[in-house]
C-alpha positions as CSV (number, residue, x, y, z in Angstrom):
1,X,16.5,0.3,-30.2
2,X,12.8,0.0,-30.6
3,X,12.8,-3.5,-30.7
4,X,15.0,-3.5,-27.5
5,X,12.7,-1.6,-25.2
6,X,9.8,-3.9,-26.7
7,X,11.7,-7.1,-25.4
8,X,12.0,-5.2,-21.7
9,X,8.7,-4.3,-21.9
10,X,7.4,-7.6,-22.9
11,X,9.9,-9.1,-19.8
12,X,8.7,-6.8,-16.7
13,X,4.6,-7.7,-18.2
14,X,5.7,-11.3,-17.8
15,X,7.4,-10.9,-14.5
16,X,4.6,-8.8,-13.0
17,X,2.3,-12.1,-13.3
18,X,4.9,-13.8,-11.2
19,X,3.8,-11.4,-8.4
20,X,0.8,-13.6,-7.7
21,X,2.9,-16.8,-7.7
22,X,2.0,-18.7,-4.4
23,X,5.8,-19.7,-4.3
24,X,7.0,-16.8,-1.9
25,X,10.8,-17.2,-3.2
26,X,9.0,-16.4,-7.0
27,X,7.6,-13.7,-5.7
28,X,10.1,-12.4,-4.1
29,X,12.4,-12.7,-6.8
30,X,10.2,-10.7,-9.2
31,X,9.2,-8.0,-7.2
32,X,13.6,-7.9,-6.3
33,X,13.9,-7.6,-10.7
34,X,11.1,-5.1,-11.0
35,X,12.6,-3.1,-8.3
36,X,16.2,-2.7,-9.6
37,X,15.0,-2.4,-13.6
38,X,12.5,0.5,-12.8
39,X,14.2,2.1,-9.6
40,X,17.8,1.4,-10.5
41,X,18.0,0.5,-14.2
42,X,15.7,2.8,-15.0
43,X,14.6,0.3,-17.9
44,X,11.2,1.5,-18.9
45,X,9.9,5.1,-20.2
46,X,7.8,7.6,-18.9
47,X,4.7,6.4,-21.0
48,X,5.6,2.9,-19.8
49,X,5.4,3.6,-15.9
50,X,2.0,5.2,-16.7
51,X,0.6,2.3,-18.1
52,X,1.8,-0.1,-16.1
53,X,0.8,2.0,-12.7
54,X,-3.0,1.9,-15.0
55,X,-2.6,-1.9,-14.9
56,X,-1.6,-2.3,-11.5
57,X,-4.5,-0.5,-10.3
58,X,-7.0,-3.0,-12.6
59,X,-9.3,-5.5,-12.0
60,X,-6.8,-8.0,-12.6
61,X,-4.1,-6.4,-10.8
62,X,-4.6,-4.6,-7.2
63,X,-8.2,-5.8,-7.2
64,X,-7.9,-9.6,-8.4
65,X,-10.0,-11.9,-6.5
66,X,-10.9,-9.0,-4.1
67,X,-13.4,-10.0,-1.4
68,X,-11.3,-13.2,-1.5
69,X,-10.9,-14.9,2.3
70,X,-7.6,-16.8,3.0
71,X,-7.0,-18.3,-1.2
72,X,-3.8,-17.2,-3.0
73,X,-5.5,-14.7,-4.7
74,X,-4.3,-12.5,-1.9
75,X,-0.2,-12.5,-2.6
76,X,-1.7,-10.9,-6.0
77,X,-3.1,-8.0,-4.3
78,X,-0.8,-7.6,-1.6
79,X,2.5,-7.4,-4.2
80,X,0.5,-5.5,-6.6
81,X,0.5,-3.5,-3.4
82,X,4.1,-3.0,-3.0
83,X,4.3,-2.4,-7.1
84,X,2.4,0.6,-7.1
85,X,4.8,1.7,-4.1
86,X,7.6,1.4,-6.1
87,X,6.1,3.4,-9.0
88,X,5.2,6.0,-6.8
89,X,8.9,6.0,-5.4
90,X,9.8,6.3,-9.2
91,X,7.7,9.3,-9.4
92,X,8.7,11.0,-6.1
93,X,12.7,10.7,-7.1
94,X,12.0,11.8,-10.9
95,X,8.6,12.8,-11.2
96,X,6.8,11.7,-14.2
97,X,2.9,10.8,-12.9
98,X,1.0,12.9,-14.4
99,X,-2.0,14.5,-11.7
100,X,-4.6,12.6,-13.4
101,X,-2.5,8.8,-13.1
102,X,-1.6,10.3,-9.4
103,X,-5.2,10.6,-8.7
104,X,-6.3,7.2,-10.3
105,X,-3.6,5.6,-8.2
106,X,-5.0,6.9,-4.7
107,X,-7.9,6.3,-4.9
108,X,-7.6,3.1,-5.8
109,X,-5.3,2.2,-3.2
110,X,-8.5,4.1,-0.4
111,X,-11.0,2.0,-2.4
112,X,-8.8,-1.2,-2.1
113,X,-8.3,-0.6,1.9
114,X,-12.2,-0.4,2.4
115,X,-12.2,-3.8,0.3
116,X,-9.7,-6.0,1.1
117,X,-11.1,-8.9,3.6
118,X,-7.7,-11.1,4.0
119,X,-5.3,-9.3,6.4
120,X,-2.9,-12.3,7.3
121,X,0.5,-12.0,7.8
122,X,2.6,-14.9,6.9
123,X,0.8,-18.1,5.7
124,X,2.5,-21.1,6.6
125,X,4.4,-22.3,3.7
126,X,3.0,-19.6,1.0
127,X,5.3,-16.7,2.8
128,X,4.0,-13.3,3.3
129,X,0.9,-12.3,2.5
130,X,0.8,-8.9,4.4
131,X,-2.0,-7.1,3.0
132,X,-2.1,-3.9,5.8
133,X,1.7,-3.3,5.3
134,X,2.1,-3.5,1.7
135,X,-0.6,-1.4,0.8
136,X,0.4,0.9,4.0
137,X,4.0,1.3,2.2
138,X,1.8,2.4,-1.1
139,X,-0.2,5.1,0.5
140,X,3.2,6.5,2.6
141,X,4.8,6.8,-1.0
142,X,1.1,8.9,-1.6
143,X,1.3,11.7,1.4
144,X,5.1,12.0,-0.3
145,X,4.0,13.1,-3.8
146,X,4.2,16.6,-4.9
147,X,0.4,16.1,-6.0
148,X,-0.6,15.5,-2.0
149,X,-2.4,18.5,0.2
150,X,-4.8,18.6,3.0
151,X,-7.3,17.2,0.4
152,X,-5.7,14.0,-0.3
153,X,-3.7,13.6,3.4
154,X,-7.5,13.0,3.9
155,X,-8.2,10.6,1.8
156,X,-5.1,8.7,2.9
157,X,-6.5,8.7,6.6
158,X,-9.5,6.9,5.8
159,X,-7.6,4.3,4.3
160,X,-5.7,4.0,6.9
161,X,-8.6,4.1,9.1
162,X,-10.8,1.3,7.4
163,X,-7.1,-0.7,8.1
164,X,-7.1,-0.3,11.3
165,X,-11.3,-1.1,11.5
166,X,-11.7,-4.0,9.2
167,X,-9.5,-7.0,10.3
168,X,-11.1,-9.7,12.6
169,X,-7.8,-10.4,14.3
170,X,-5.4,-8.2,15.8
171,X,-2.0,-7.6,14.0
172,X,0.7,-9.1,14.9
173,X,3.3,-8.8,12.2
174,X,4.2,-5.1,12.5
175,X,1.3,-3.5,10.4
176,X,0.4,-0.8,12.9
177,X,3.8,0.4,12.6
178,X,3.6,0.6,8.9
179,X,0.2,2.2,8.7
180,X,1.8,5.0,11.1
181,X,4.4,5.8,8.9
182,X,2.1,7.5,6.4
183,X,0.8,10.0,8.6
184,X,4.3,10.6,9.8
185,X,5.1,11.2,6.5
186,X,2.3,14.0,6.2
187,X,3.5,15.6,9.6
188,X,7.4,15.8,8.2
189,X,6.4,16.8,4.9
190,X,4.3,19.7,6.2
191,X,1.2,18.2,4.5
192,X,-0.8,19.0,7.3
193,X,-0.6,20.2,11.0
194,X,-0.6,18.1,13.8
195,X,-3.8,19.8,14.9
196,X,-5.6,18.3,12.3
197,X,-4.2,15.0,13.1
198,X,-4.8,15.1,16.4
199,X,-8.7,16.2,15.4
200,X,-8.7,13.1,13.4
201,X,-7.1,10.9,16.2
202,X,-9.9,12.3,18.6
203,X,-12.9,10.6,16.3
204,X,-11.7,7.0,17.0
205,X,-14.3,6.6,19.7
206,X,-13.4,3.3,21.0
207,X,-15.8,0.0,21.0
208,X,-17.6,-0.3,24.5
209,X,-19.0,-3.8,24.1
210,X,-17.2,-6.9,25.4
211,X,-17.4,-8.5,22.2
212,X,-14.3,-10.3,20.6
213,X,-14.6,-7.9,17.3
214,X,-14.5,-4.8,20.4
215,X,-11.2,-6.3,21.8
216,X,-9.8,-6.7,18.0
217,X,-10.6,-3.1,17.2
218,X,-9.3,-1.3,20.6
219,X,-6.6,-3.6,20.6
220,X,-5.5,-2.6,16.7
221,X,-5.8,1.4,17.2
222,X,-3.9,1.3,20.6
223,X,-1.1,-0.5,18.8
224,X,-1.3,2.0,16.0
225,X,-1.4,5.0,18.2
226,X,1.7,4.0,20.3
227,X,3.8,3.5,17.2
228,X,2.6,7.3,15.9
229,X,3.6,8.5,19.1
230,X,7.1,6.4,19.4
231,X,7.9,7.6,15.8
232,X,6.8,11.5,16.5
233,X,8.6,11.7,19.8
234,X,11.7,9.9,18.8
C-alpha cells in the first residue's frame, strides 16, 4: 500500500511539470488528471496536499521565470495558478490546510499579483496564457476558506487591485469578470460588509492624464466595476 501511494505520488510530481508545457493540449490534459485524482479520486493524503500546495507556491512553481515578458515561462505560472485553486477547493470541500499552509498560500498568490508582468490572454498557437483569471480563480477559492476575515478579504483586494493596475493593455478575455468574483465571494460569504467594499471601491481615483497607460487603467477598472455590479444586482 505504501509502495502504491509512492507511485501516485511520484505520477501527479511528474504531471505537475507538464503544467508549464507550451503545448496548450498538454497542459490541458494535466491540469484535467490533477483535477479529477485530487478533487475526485481523492488520490493523495493530507500531508501530500500540504506539500505539494508548499511547492506550488516555490520559486520554481508560481514564481518560475517571474518578471518574465511574453516567453513560455508564463503558462508555468499561470497553471500553477489554477493548481493552487484547486487545492484550495480541496480544502474548502474537506478541510485539511492547516492556518499556517493557508497563510503561506495567500500571500503568495498577493505577492505574485504585484509581480507578474505578462497578462496575455491567448497566444497564438501556445493556447491560454491567462495570468489575471487564473490567479483570480486562486484568490476567490481564498475569500472562501474558513481561515478568511476582514484581515485577509484585505489582503485579497490588493491583489486584485495591483490586477487591475499593472497590465499595459486592457483585457479583453473576460478577466475583469473573474477578478470580480472574489469580492463577490466575500460579500455572499459575509466576509465583509458591503460598506467596506464600497470604501475600498471609492479609493480608485481614476487616471486624469491623456496618456495611453491612463486610458488602459480607467478602461480596466470600469470593466471590473460593471461586472461587480452585474453579479451583485443579478
Amino acid at each position: 500500500m505504501e509502495e502504491e501511494q509512492q507511485d501516485v505520488w511520484t505520477l501527479v510530481q511528474q504531471t505537475v511539470i507538464l503544467l508549464g508545457s507550451p503545448d496548450s493540449e498538454i497542459r490541458e490534459e494535466a491540469y484535467s488528471a490533477l483535477f479529477n485524482w485530487l478533487l475526485e479520486e481523492k488520490v493523495l493524503g493530507k500531508s501530500q496536499m500540504e506539500e505539494l500546495l508548499q511547492q506550488s507556491v516555490s520559486d520554481s512553481g508560481l514564481f518560475s521565470g517571474i518578471g518574465e515578458k511574453e516567453t513560455d515561462s508564463v503558462f508555468k505560472r499561470t497553471f500553477t495558478s489554477l493548481l493552487i485553486a484547486l487545492l484550495l477547493t480541496c480544502d474548502n470541500r474537506e478541510p485539511y490546510l492547516t492556518r499556517e499552509s493557508y497563510d503561506l498560500a495567500l500571500n503568495a498568490l498577493v505577492r505574485y499579483c504585484h509581480l507578474e508582468n505578462d497578462f496575455r490572454g491567448y497566444v497564438e498557437v501556445k493556447g491560454w496564457a491567462h495570468a489575471a483569471a487564473h490567479v483570480a480563480d486562486a484568490l476567490d477559492e481564498c475569500a472562501m476558506s474558513r481561515y478568511t476575515g476582514a484581515e485577509e478579504c484585505a489582503e485579497i483586494w490588493t491583489g486584485v487591485q495591483a490586477l487591475l493596475e499593472r497590465p499595459a493593455e486592457v483585457y479583453q478575455r473576460e478577466e475583469d469578470e473573474r477578478l470580480a468574483t472574489a469580492i463577490v465571494s466575500m460579500i455572499q460569504g459575509q466576509k465583509v460588509s458591503f460598506a467596506t467594499i464600497c470604501g475600498w471601491l471609492g479609493q480608485m481615483e481614476p487616471a486624469r492624464t491623456r496618456s495611453v497607460e491612463s486610458y488602459t487603467l480607467n478602461t480596466n477598472r470600469k470593466h471590473f466595476l460593471r461586472c461587480l455590479y452585474t453579479r451583485l444586482y443579478e
